[in-house]
C-alpha positions as CSV (number, residue, x, y, z in Angstrom):
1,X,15.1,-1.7,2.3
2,X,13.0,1.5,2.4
3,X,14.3,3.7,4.7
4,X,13.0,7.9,5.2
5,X,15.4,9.9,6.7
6,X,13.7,13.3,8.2
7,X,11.3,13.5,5.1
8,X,9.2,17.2,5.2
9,X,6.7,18.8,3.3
10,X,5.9,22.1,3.1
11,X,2.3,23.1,1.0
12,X,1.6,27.4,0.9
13,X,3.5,28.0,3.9
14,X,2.0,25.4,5.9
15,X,4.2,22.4,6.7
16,X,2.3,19.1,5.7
17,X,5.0,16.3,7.1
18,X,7.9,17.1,9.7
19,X,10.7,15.1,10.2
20,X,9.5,11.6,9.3
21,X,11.6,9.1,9.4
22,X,11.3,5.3,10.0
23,X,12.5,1.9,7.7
24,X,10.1,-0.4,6.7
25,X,10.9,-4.1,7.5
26,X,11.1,-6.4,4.6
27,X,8.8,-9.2,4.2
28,X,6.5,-6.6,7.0
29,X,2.9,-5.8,6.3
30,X,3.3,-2.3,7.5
31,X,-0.1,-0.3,8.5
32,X,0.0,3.6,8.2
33,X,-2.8,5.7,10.4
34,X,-3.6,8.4,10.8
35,X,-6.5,10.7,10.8
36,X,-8.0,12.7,8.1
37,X,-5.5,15.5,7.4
38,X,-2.5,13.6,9.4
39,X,-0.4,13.6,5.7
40,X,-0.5,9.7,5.1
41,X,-1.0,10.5,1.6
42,X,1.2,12.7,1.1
43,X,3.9,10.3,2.5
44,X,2.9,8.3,-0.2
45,X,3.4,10.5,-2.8
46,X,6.9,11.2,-1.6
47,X,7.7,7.4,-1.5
48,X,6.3,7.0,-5.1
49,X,8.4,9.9,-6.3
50,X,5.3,12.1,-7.3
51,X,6.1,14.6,-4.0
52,X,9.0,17.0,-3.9
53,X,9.9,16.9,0.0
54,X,12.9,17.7,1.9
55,X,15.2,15.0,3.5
56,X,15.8,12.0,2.0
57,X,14.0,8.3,1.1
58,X,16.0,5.6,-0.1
59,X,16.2,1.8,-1.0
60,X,19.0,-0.2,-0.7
61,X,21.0,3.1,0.4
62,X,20.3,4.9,-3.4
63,X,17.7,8.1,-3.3
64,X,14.7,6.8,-5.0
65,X,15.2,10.5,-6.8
66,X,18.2,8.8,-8.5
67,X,16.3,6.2,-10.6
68,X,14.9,6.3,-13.1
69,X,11.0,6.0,-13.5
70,X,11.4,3.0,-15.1
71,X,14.1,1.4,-11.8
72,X,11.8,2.8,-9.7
73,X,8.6,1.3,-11.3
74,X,10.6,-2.3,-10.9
75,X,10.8,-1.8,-7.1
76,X,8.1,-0.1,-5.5
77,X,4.4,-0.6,-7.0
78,X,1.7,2.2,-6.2
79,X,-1.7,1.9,-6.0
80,X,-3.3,5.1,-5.1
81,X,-6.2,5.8,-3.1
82,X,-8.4,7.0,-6.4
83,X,-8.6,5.2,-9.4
84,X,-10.1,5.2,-12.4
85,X,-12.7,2.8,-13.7
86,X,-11.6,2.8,-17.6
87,X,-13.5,0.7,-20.2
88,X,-10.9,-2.2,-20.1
89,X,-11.4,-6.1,-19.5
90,X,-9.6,-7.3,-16.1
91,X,-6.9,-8.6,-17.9
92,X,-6.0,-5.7,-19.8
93,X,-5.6,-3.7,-16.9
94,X,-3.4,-6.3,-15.4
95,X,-1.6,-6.1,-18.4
96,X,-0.6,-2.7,-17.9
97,X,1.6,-3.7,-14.7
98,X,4.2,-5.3,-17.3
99,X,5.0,-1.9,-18.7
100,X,8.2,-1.3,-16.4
101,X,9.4,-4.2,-18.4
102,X,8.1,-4.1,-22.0
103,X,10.7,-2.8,-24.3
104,X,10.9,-0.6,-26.9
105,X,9.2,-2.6,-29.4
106,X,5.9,-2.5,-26.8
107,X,5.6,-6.0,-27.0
108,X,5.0,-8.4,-24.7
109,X,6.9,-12.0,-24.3
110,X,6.3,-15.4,-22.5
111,X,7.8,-13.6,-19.2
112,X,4.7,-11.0,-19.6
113,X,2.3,-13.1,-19.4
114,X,3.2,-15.9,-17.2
115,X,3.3,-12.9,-14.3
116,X,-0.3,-11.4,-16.0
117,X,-1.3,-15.3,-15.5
118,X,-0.1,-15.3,-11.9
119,X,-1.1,-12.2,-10.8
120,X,-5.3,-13.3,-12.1
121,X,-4.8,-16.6,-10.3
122,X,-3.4,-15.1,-7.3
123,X,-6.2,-12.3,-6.6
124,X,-8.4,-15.2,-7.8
125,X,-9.8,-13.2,-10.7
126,X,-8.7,-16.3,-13.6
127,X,-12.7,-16.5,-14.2
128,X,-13.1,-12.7,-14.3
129,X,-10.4,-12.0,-16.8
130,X,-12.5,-11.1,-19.6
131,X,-15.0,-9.2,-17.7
132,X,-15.2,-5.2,-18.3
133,X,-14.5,-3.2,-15.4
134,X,-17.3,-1.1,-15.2
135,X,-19.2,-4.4,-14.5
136,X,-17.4,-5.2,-11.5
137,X,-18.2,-4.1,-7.4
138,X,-15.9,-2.1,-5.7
139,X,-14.1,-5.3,-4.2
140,X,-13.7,-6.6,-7.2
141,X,-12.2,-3.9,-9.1
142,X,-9.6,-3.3,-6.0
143,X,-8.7,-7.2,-6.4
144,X,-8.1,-6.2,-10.4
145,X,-5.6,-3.5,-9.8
146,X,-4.1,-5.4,-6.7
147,X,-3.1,-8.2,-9.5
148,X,-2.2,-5.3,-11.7
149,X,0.3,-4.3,-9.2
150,X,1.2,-7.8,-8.5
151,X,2.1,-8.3,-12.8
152,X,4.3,-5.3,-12.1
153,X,6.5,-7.9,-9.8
154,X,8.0,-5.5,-7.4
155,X,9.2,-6.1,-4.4
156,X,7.5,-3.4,-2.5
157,X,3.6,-2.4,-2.5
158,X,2.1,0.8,-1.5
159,X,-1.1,1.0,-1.0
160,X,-3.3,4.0,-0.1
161,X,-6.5,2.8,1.5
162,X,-7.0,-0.2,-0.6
163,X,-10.6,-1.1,1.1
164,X,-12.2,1.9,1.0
165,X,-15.3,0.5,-1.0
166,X,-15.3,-2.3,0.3
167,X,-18.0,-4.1,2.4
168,X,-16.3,-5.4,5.7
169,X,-16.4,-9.3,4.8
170,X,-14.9,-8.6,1.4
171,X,-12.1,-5.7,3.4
172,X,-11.3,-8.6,5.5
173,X,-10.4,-11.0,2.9
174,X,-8.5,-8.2,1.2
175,X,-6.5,-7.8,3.7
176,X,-5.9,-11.9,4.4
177,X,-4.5,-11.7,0.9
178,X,-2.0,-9.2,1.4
179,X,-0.9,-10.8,4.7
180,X,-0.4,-13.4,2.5
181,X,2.2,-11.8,0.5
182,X,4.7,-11.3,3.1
183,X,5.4,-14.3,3.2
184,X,5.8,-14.7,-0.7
185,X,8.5,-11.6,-0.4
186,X,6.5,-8.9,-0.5
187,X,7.0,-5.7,1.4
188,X,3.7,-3.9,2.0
189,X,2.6,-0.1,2.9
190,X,-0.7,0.0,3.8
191,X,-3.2,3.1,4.6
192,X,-5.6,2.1,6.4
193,X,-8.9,3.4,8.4
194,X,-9.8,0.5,9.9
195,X,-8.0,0.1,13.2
196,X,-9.4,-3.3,14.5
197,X,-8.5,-4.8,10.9
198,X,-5.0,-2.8,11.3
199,X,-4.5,-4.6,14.5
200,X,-5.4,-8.1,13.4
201,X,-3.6,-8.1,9.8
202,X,-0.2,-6.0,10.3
203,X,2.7,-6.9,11.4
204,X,4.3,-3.2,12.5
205,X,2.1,0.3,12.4
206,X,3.3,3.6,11.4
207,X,1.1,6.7,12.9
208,X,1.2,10.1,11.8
209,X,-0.7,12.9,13.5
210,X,-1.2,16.2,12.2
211,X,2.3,15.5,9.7
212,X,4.1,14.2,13.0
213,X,5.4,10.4,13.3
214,X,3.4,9.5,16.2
215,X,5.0,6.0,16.4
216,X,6.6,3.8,14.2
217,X,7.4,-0.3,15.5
218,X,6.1,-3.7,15.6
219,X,2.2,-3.8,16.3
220,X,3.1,-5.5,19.4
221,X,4.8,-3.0,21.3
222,X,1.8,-0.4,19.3
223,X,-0.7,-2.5,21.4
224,X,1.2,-2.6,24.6
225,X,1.8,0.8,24.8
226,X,-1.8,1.8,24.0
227,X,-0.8,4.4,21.4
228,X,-3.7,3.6,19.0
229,X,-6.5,4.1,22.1
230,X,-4.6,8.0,23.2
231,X,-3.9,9.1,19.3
232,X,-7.7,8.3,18.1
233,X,-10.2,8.6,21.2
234,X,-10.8,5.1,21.3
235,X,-11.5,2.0,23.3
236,X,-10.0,-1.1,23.3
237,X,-11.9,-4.6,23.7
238,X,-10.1,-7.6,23.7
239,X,-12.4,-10.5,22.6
240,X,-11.7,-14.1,21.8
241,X,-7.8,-13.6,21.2
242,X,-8.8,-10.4,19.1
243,X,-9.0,-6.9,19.6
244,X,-11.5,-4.3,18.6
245,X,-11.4,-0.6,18.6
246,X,-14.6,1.2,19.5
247,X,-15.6,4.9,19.3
């Protein structure tokens, strides 16, 4: 389990996050919001190691600062929120999630590339394995480095606004497939700017304002509690067993 324990950032005297702390629940698609500035990515950044903060985050009960880069790459998988679109095929870049595992020798076995082979089927991207990246939409190329992510077999994902170029049939199918990986063991953190799709796809929300924790619990008692209408200046419509956030 992930667990921060009054995790704190301080950027040229200003303080960025205060006092976070929360656990995420395994087998949980988790939703982080927050408005621009709030610090959901730099909570990130803390989680994936790349963030010196004060306070502690750990999994299984060991500071993530106590593995190694390697340990650590074997347990949580980041994809950030900007990525680069190098001149690789799909499966390439897929390829490049086995390196917590590949050896000295650099050399991929039979175990590398039965996950590569699962991770194109299971982001349905067998057909575009050869294709170059450049050559893909922005859905596409998210789906690439979700299955990258996936070939690096960890147990948790963190992902910083995943569907941000996305159009909203193809954010909404995104976000179907990683609902879908809770239930295959997966652990997901998930930044998100959608609230609607937030409420419809996750299973507990984490909101930060202005480097507070607003609220951290199931989406349930989120909804109930109408913490998502009073933290962004929004209404609520519930339509067709849905519900929608409007401006």
């Amino acid at each position: 389990m992930l667990q921060c324990n009054s995790v704190g950032v301080t950027l040229g005297g200003k303080e960025i996050l205060q006092s976070i702390s929360f656990a995420l629940r395994p087998n949980a698609f988790t939703a982080m919001l927050g408005k621009n500035g709030s610090g959901k990515s730099t909570l990130a950044a803390c989680i994936g190691a790349q963030q010196k903060h004060t306070g502690q985050i750990t999994l299984d009960g060991s500071a993530i600062t106590s593995l190694s880069p390697r340990e650590r790459a074997q347990r949580i998988a980041v994809l950030p929120q900007n990525v680069p679109t190098p001149n690789l095929s799909v499966r390439q870049l897929v390829s490049l999630g086995r390196n917590p595992y590949i050896g000295l020798s650099r050399r991929m076995g039979e175990d590398d590339y039965a996950a590569i082979d699962r991770a194109l089927a299971r982001t349905d991207l067998v057909a575009f394995a050869d294709r170059m990246l450049p050559t893909l939409s922005g859905g596409e190329r998210q789906r690439a480095y979700l299955a990258m992510i996936l070939a690096q077999d960890a147990d948790i994902l963190l992902l910083d606004e995943p569907t941000t170029y996305m159009d909203i049939r193809a954010e909404a199918e995104f976000l179907q497939l990683l609902k879908a990986l809770t239930a295959e063991g997966k652990t997901l953190l998930v930044i998100l700017h959608n609230l609607t799709l937030a409420a419809k796809f996750a299973d507990d929300i984490l909101i930060l304002e202005d480097g507070r924790q607003i609220f951290c619990g199931t989406k349930t008692e989120c909804l109930q509690r109408s913490i998502v209408e009073s933290t962004f200046s929004v209404r609520r419509i519930d339509a067709d067993g849905e519900v929608l956030f409007l401006a």
